[in-house]
Structure formats: structure tokens, C-alpha cells
N, CA, C and O atoms as a GROMACS GRO file, in nm:
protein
  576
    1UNK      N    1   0.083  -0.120   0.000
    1UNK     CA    2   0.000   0.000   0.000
    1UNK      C    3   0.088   0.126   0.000
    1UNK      O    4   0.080   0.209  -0.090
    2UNK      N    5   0.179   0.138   0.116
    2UNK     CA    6   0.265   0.231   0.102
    2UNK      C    7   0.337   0.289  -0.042
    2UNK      O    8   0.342   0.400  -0.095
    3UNK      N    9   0.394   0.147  -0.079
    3UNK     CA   10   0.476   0.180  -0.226
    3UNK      C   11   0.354   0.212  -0.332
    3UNK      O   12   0.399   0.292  -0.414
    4UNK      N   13   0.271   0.193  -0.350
    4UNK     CA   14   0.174   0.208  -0.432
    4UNK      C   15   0.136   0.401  -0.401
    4UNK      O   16   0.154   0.489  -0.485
    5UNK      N   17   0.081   0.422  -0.256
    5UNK     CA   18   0.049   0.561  -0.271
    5UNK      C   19   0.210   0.670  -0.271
    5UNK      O   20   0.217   0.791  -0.252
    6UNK      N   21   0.282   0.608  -0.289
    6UNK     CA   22   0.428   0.678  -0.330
    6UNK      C   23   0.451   0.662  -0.444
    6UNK      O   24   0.453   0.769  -0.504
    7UNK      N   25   0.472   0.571  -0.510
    7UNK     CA   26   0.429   0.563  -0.683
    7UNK      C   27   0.309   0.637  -0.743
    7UNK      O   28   0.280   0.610  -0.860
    8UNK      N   29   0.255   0.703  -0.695
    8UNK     CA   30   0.098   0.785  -0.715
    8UNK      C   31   0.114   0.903  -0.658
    8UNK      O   32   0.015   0.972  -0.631
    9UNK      N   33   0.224   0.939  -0.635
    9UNK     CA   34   0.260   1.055  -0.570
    9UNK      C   35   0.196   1.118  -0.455
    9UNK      O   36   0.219   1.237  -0.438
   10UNK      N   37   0.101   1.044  -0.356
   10UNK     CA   38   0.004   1.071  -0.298
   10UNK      C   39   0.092   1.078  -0.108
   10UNK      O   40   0.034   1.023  -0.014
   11UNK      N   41   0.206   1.140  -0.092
   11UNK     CA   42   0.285   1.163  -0.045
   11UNK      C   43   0.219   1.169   0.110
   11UNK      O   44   0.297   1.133   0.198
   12UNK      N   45   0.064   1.217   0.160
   12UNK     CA   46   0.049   1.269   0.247
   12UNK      C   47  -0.005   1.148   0.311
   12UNK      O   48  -0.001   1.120   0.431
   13UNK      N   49  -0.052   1.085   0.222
   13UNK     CA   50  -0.154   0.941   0.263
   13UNK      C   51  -0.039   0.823   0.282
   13UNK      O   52  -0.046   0.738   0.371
   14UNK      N   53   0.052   0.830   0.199
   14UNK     CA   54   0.192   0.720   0.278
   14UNK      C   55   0.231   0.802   0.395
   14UNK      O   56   0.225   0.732   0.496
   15UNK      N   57   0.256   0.878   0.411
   15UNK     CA   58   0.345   0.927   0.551
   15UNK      C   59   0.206   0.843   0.669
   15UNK      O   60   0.223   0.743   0.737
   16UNK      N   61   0.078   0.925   0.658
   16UNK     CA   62  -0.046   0.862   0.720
   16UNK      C   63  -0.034   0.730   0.831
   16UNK      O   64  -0.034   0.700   0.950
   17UNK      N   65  -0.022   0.670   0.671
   17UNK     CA   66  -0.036   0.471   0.673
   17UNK      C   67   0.069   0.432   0.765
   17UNK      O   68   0.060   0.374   0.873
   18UNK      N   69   0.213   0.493   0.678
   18UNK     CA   70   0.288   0.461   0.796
   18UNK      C   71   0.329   0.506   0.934
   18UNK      O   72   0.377   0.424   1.012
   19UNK      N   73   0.307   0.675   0.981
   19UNK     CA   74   0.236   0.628   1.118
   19UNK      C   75   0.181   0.554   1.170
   19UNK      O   76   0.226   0.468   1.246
   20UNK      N   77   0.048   0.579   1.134
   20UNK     CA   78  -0.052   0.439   1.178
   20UNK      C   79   0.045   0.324   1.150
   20UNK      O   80  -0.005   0.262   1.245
   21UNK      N   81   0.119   0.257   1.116
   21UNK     CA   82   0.182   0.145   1.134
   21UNK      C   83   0.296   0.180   1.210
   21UNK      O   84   0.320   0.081   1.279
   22UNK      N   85   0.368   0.256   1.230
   22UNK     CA   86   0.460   0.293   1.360
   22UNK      C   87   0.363   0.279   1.505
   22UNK      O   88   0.397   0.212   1.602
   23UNK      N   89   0.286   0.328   1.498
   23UNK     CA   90   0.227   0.394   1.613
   23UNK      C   91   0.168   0.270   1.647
   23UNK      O   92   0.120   0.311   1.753
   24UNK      N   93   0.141   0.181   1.644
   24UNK     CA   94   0.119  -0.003   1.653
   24UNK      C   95   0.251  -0.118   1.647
   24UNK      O   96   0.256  -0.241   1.645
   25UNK      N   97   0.359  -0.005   1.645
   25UNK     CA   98   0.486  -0.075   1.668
   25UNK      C   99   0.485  -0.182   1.543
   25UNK      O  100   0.492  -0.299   1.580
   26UNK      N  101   0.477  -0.162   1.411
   26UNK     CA  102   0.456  -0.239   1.301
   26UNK      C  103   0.585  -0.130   1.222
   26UNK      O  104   0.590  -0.014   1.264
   27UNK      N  105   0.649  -0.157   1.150
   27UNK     CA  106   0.701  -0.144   1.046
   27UNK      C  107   0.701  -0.149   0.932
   27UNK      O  108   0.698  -0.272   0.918
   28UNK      N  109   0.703  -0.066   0.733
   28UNK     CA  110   0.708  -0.095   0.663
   28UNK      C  111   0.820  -0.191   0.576
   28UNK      O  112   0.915  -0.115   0.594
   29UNK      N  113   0.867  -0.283   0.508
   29UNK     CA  114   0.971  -0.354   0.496
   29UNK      C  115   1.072  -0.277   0.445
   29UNK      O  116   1.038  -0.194   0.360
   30UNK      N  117   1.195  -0.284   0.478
   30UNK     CA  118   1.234  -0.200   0.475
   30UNK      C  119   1.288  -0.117   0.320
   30UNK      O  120   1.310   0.002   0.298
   31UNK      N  121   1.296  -0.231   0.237
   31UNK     CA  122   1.290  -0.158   0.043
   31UNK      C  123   1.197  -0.013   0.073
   31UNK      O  124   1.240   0.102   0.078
   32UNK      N  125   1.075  -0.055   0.089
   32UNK     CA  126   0.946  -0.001   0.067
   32UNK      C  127   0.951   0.186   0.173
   32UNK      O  128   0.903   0.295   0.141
   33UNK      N  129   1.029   0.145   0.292
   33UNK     CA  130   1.047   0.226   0.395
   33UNK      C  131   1.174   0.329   0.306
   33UNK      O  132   1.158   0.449   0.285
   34UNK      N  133   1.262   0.272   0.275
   34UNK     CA  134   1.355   0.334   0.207
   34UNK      C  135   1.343   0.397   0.114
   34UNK      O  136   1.426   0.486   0.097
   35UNK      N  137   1.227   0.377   0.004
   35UNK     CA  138   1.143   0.450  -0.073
   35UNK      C  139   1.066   0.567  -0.033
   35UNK      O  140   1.066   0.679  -0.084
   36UNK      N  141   1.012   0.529   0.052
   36UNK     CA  142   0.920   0.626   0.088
   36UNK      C  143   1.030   0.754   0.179
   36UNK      O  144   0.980   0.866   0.189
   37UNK      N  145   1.129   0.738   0.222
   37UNK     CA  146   1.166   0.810   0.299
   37UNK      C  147   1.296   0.874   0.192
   37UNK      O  148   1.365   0.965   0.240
   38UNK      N  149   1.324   0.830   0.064
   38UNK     CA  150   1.358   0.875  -0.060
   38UNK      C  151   1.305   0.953  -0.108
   38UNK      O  152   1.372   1.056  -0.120
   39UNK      N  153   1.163   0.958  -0.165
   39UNK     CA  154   1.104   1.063  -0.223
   39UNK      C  155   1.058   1.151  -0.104
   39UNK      O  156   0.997   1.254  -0.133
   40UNK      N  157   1.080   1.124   0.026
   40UNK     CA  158   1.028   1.228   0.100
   40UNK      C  159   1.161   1.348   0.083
   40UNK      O  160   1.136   1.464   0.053
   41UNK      N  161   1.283   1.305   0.104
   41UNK     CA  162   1.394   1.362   0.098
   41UNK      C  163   1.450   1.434  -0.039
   41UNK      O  164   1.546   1.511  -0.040
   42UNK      N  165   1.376   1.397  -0.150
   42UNK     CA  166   1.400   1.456  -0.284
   42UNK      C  167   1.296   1.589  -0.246
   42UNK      O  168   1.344   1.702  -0.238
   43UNK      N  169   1.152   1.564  -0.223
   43UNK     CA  170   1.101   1.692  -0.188
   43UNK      C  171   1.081   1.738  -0.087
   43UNK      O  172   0.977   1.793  -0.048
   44UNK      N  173   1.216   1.714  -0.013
   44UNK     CA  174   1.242   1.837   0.079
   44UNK      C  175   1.135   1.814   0.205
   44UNK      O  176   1.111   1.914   0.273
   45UNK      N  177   1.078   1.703   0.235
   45UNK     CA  178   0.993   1.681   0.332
   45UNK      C  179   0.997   1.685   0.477
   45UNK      O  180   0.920   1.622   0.548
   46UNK      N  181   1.087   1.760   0.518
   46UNK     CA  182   1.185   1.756   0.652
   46UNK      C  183   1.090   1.762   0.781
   46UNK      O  184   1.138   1.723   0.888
   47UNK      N  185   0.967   1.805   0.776
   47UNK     CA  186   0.878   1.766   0.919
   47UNK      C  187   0.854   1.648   0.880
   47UNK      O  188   0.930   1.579   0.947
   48UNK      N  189   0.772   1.553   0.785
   48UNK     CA  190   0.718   1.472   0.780
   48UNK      C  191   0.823   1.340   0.802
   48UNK      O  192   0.789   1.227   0.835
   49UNK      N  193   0.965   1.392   0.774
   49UNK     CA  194   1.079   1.237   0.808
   49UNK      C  195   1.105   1.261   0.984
   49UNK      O  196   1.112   1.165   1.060
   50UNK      N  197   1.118   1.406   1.032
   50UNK     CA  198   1.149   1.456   1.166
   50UNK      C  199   1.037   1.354   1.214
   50UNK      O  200   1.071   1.260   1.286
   51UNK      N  201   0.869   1.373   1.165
   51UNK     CA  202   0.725   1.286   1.239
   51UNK      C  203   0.751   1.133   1.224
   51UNK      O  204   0.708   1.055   1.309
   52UNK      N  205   0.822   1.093   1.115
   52UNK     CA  206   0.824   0.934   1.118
   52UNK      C  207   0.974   0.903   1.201
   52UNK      O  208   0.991   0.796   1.260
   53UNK      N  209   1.053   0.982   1.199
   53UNK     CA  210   1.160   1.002   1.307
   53UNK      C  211   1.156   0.943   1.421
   53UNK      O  212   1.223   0.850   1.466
   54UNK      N  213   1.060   1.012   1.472
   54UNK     CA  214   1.047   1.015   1.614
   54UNK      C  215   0.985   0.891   1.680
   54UNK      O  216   0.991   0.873   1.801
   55UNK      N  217   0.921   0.801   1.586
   55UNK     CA  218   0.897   0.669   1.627
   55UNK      C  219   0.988   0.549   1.614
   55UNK      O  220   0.970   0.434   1.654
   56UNK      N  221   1.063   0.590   1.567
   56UNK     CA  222   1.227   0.512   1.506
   56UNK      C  223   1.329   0.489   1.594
   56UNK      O  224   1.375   0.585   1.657
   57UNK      N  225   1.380   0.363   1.611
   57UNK     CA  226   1.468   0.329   1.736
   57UNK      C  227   1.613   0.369   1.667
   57UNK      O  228   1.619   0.422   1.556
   58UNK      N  229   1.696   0.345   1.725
   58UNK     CA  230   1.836   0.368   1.625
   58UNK      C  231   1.863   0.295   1.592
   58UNK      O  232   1.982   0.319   1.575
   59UNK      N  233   1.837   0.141   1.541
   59UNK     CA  234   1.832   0.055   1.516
   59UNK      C  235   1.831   0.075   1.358
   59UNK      O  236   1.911   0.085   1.265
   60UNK      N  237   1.672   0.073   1.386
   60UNK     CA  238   1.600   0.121   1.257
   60UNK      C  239   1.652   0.227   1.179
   60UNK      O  240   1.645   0.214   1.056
   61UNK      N  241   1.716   0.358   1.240
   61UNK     CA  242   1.748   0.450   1.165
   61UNK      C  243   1.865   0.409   1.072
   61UNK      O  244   1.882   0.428   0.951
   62UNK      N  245   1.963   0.330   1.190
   62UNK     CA  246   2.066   0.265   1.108
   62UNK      C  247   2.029   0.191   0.989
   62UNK      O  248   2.107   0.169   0.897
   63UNK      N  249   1.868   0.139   0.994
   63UNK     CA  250   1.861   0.020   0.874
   63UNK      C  251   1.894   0.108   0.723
   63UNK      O  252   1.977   0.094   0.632
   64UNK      N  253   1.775   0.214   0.754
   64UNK     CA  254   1.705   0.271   0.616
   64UNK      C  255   1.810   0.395   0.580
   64UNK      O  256   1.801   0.454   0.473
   65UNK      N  257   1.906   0.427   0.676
   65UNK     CA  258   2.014   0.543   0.682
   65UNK      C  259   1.933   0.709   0.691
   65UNK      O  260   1.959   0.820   0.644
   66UNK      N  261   1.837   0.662   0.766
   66UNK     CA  262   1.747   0.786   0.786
   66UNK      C  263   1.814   0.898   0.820
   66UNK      O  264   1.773   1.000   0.765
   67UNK      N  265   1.941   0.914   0.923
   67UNK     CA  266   1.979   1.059   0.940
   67UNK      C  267   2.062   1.126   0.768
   67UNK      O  268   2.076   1.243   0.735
   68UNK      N  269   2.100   1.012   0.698
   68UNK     CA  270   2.160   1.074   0.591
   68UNK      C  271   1.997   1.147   0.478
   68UNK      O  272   1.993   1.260   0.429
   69UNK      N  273   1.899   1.051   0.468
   69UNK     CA  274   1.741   1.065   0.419
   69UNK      C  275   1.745   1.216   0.458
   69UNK      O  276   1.747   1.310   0.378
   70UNK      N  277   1.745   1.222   0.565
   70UNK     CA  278   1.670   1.374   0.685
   70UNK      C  279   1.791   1.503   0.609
   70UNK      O  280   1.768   1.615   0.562
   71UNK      N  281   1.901   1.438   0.622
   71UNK     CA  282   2.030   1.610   0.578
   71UNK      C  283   1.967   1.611   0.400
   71UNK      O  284   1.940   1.720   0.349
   72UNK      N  285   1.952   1.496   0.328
   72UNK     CA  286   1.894   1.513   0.229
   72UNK      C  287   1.762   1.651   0.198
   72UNK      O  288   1.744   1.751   0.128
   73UNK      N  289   1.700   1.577   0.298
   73UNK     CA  290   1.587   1.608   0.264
   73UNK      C  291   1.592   1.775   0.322
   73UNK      O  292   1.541   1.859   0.248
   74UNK      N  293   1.653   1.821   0.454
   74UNK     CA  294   1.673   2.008   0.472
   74UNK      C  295   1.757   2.014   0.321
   74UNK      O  296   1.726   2.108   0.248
   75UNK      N  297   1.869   1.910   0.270
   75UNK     CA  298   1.905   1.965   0.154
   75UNK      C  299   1.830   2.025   0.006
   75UNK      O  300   1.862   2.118  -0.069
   76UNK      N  301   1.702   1.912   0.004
   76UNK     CA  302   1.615   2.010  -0.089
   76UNK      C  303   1.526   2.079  -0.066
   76UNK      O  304   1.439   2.102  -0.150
   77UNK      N  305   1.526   2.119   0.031
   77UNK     CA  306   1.398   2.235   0.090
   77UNK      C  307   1.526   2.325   0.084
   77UNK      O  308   1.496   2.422   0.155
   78UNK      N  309   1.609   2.338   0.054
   78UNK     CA  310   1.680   2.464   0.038
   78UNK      C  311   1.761   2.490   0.200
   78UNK      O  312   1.835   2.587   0.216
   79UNK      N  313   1.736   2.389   0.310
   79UNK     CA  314   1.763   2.466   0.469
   79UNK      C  315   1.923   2.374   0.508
   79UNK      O  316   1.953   2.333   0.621
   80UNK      N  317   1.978   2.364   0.427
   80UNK     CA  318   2.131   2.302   0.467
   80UNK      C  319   2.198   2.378   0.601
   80UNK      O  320   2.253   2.333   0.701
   81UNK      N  321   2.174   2.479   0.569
   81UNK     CA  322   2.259   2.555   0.694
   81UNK      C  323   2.185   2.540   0.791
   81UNK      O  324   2.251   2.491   0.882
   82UNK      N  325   2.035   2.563   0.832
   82UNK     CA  326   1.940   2.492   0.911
   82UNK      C  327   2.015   2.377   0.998
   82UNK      O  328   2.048   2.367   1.116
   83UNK      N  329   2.024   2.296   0.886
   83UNK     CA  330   2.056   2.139   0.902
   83UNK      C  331   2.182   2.132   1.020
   83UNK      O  332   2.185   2.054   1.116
   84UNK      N  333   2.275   2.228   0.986
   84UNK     CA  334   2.421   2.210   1.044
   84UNK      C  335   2.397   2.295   1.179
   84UNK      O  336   2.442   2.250   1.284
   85UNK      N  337   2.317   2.437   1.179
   85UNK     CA  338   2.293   2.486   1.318
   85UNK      C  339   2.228   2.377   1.398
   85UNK      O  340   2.266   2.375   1.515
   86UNK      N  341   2.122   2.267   1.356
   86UNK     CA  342   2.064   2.207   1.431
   86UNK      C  343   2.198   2.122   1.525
   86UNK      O  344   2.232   2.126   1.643
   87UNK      N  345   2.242   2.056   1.422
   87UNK     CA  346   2.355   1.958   1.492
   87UNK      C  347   2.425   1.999   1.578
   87UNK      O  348   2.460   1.945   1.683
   88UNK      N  349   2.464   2.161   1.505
   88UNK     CA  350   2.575   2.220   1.601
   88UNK      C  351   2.496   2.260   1.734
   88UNK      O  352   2.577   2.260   1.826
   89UNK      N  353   2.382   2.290   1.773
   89UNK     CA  354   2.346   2.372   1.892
   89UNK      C  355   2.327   2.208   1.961
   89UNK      O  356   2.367   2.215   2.077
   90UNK      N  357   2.287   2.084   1.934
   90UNK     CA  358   2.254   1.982   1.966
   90UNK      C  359   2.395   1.885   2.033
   90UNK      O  360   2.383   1.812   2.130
   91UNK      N  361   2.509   1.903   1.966
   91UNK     CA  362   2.650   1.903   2.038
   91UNK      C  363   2.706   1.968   2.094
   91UNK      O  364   2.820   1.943   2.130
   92UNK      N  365   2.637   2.088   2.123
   92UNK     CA  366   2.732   2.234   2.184
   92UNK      C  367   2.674   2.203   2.346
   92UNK      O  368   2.737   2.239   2.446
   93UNK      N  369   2.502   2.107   2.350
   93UNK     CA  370   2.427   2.086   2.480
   93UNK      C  371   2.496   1.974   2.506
   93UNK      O  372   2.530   1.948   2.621
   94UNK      N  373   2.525   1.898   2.407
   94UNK     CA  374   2.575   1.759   2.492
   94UNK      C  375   2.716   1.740   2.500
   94UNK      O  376   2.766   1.630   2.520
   95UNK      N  377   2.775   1.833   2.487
   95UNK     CA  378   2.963   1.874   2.532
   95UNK      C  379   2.940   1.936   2.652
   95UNK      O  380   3.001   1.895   2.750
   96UNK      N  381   2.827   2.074   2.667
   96UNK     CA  382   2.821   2.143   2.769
   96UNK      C  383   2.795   2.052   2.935
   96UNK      O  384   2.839   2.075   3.048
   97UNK      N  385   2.677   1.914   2.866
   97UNK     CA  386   2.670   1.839   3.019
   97UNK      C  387   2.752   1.748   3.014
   97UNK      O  388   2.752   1.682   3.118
   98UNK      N  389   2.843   1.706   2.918
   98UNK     CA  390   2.923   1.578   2.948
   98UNK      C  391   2.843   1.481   2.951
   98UNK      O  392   2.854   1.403   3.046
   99UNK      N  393   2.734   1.456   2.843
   99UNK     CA  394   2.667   1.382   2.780
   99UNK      C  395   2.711   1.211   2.671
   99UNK      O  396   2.655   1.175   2.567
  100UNK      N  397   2.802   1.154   2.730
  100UNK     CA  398   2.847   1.061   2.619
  100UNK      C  399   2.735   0.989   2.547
  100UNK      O  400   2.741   0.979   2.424
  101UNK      N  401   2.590   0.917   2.642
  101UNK     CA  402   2.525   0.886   2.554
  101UNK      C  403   2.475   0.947   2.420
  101UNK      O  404   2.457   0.907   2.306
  102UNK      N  405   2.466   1.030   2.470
  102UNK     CA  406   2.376   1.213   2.401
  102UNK      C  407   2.466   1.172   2.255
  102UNK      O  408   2.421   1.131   2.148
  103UNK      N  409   2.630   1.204   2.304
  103UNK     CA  410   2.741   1.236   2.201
  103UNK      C  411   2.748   1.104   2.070
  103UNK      O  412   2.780   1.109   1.951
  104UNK      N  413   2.694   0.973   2.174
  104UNK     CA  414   2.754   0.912   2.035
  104UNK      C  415   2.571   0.872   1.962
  104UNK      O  416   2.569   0.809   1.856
  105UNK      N  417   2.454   0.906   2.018
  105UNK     CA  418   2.382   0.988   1.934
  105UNK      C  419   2.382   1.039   1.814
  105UNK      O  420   2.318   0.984   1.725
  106UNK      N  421   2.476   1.185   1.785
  106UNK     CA  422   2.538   1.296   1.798
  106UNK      C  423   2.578   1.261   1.651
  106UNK      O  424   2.542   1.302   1.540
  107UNK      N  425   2.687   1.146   1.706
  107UNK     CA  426   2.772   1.107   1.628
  107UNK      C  427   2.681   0.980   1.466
  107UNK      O  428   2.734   0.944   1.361
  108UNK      N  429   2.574   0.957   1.506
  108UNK     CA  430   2.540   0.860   1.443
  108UNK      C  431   2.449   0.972   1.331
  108UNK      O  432   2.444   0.964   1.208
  109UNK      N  433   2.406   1.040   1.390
  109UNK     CA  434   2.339   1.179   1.296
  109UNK      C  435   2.419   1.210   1.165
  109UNK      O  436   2.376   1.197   1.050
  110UNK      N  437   2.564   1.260   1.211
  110UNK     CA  438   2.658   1.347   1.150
  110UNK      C  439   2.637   1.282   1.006
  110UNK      O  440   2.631   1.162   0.980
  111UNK      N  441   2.626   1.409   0.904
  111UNK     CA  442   2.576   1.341   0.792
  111UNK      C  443   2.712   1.304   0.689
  111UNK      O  444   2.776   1.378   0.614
  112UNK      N  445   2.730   1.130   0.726
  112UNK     CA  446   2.852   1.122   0.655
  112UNK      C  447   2.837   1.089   0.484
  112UNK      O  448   2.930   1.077   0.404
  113UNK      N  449   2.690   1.078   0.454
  113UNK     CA  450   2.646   1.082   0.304
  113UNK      C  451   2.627   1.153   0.260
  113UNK      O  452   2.661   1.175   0.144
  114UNK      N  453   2.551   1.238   0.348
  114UNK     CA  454   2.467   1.378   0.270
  114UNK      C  455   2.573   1.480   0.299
  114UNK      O  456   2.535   1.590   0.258
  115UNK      N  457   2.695   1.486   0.355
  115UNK     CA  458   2.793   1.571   0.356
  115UNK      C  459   2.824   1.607   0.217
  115UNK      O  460   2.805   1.728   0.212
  116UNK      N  461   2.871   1.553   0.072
  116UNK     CA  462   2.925   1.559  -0.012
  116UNK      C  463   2.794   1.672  -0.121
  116UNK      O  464   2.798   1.765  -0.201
  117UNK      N  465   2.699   1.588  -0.058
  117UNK     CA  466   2.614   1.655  -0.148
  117UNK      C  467   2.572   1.796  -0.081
  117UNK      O  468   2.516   1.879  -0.154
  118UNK      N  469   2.599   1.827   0.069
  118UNK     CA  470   2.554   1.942   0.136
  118UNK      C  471   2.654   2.067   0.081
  118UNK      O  472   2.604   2.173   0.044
  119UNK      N  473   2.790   2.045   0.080
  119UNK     CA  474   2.894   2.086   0.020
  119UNK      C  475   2.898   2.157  -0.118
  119UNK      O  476   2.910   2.276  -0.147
  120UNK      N  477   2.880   2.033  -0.204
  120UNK     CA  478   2.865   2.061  -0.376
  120UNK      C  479   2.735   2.165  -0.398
  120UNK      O  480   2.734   2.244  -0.492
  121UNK      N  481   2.656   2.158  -0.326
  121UNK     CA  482   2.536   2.232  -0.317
  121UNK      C  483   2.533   2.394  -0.296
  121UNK      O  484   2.486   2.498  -0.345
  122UNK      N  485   2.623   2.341  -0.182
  122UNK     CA  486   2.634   2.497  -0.061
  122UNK      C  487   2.781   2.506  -0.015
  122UNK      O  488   2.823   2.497   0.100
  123UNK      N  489   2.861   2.529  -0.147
  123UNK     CA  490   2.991   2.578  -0.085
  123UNK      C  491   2.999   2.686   0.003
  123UNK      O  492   3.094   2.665   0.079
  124UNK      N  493   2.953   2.775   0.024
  124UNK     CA  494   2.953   2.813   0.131
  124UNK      C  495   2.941   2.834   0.294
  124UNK      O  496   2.974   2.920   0.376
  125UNK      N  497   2.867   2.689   0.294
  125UNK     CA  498   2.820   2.609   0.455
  125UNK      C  499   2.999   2.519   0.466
  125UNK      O  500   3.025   2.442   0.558
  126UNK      N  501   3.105   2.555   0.346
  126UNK     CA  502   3.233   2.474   0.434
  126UNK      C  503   3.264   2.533   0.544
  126UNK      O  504   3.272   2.454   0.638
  127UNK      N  505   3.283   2.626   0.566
  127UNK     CA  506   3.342   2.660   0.715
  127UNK      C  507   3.259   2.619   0.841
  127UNK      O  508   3.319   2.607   0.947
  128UNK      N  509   3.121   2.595   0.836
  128UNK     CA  510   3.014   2.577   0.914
  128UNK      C  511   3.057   2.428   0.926
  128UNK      O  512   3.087   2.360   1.025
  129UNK      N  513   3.050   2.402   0.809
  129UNK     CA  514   3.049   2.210   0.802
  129UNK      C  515   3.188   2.167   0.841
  129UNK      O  516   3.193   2.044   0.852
  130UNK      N  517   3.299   2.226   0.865
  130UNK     CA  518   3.420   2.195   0.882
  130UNK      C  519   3.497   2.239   1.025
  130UNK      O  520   3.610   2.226   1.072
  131UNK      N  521   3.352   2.306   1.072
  131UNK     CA  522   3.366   2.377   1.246
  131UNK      C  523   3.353   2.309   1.307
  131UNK      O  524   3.417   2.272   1.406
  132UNK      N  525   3.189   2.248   1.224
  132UNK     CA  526   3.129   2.091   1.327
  132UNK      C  527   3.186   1.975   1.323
  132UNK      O  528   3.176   1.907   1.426
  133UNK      N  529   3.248   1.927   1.227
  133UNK     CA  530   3.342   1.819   1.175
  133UNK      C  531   3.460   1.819   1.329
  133UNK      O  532   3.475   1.730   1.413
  134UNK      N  533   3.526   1.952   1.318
  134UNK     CA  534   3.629   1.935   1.398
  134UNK      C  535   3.582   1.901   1.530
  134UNK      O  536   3.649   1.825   1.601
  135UNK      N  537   3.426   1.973   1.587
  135UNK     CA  538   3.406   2.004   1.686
  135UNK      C  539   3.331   1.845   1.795
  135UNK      O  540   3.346   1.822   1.915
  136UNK      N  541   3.254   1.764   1.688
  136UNK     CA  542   3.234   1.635   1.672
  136UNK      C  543   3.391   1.566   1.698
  136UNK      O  544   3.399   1.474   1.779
  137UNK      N  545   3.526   1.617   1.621
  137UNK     CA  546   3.618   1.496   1.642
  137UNK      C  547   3.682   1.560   1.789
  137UNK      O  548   3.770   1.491   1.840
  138UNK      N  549   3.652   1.665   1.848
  138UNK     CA  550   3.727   1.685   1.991
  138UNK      C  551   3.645   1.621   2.066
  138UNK      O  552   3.701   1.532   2.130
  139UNK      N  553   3.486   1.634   2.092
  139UNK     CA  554   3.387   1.589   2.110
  139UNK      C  555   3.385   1.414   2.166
  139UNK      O  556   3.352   1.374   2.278
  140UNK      N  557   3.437   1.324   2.035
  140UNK     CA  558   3.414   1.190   2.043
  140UNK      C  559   3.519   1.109   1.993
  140UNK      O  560   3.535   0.987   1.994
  141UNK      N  561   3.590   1.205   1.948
  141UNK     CA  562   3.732   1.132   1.882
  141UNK      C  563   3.728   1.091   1.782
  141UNK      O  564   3.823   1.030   1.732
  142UNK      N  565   3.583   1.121   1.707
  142UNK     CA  566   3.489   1.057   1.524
  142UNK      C  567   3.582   1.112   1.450
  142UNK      O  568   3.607   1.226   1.488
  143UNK      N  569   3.622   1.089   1.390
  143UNK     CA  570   3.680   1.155   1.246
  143UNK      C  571   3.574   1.111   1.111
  143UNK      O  572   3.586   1.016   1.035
  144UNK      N  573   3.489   1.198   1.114
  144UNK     CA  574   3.430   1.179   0.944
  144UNK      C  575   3.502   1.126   0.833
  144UNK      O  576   3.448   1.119   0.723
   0.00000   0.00000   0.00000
């Protein structure tokens, strides 16, 4: 059903369905999930992946590579720099309490896919993107 009202472009009624199937602790498989959270990220759908987000274990995020989906997706709504203040004010709280769970969180976010394309896009977000980079590797010892 899902892949069908995403093939039909009917974008509002898959996000829907699959709530309602989150919200019953059900899952779409994950091809189908990866689709849908594809074309959400081509148009720029950034509340509606943030709403299916939030029912998502990190497990799961790891399956479908949802935090790279999500930098995608501020990437075509035009809000890249958005994207990088979020992270950055979100590691600046969890350095400030000495947060390690928080950090390697933090660290699983950092968009190591959608970096290339945030870049080529928005040369101008390098210094932003190369503040947080460093600030992540004092942070957790990550090197992107």
C-alpha cells in the first residue's frame, strides 16, 4: 500500500499509513520504507521524516540510513545551513553536560552521506560544516 500511494505521488496518505503502522509498533519492509523516505527527501519533506523520526529506534534509523534521508531532505527544501545549526546547537548541549550517551547519538546523525552533497550544493556552509566536523572529532574522537 505504502509503495503504491508513493508511486501515485500521494505523499500525504503514505506518511499517514505509515504512522498508523509505527504507532502499533509495526514497520514498513524495509525496500518499501527506504522508498518512501527517498522521495520524502527529494522533496524536501523535513517535518514529515522529523514525524516518522520520532517513532524510530536507532536501530532502525541505522537500517534505512534515515539521518543521511533527513540532511537530504533540509538539503532540498533549500535549509542546509538549518541542518548544520541544528547539529551544532545539539553538540554544543551535549559537550556542555558531558553527555556521552547524548554524544555518540550525535555522532550517528553526523551526515557522513549527505555531507558531499551538502557541500557541492552549498559551498559556502564549508566553514560551518568543517567547524562541526572538527568540533564532533574533539567531542568523540569521530573523524568523518
Amino acid at each position: 500500500l505504502i509503495e503504491q500511494l508513493v508511486r501515485s505521488d500521494m505523499m500525504a496518505e503514505a506518511v499517514e499509513v505509515t504512522q498508523a503502522m509505527l504507532m502499533r509498533n509495526m514497520h514498513p519492509m524495509p525496500k518499501i520504507f527506504r522508498f518512501l523516505l527517498n522521495k520524502l527527501a527529494s522533496n524536501g519533506s523535513v517535518e514529515d521524516i522529523n514525524a516518522i523520526g520520532n517513532f524510530l529506534t536507532s536501530k532502525i534509523k541505522k537500517d534505512v540510513s534515515y539521518d543521511n534521508r533527513l540532511c537530504n531532505a533540509y538539503l532540498s527544501a533549500g535549509r542546509g545551513a538549518e541542518f548544520l545549526s541544528l547539529l551544532m546547537h545539539d553538540l554544543d548541549i551535549a559537550m556542555a553536560l558531558g553527555n556521552k550517551e547524548q554524544l555518540s547519538v550525535l555522532q550517528d546523525r553526523f551526515p557522513r552521506g549527505g555531507a558531499m552533497g551538502l557541500l557541492d550544493n552549498h559551498p559556502e556552509l564549508l566553514d560551518k560544516f568543517t567547524s562541526l566536523a572538527e568540533r564532533f572529532a574533539t567531542a568523540t574522537g569521530y573523524i568523518a
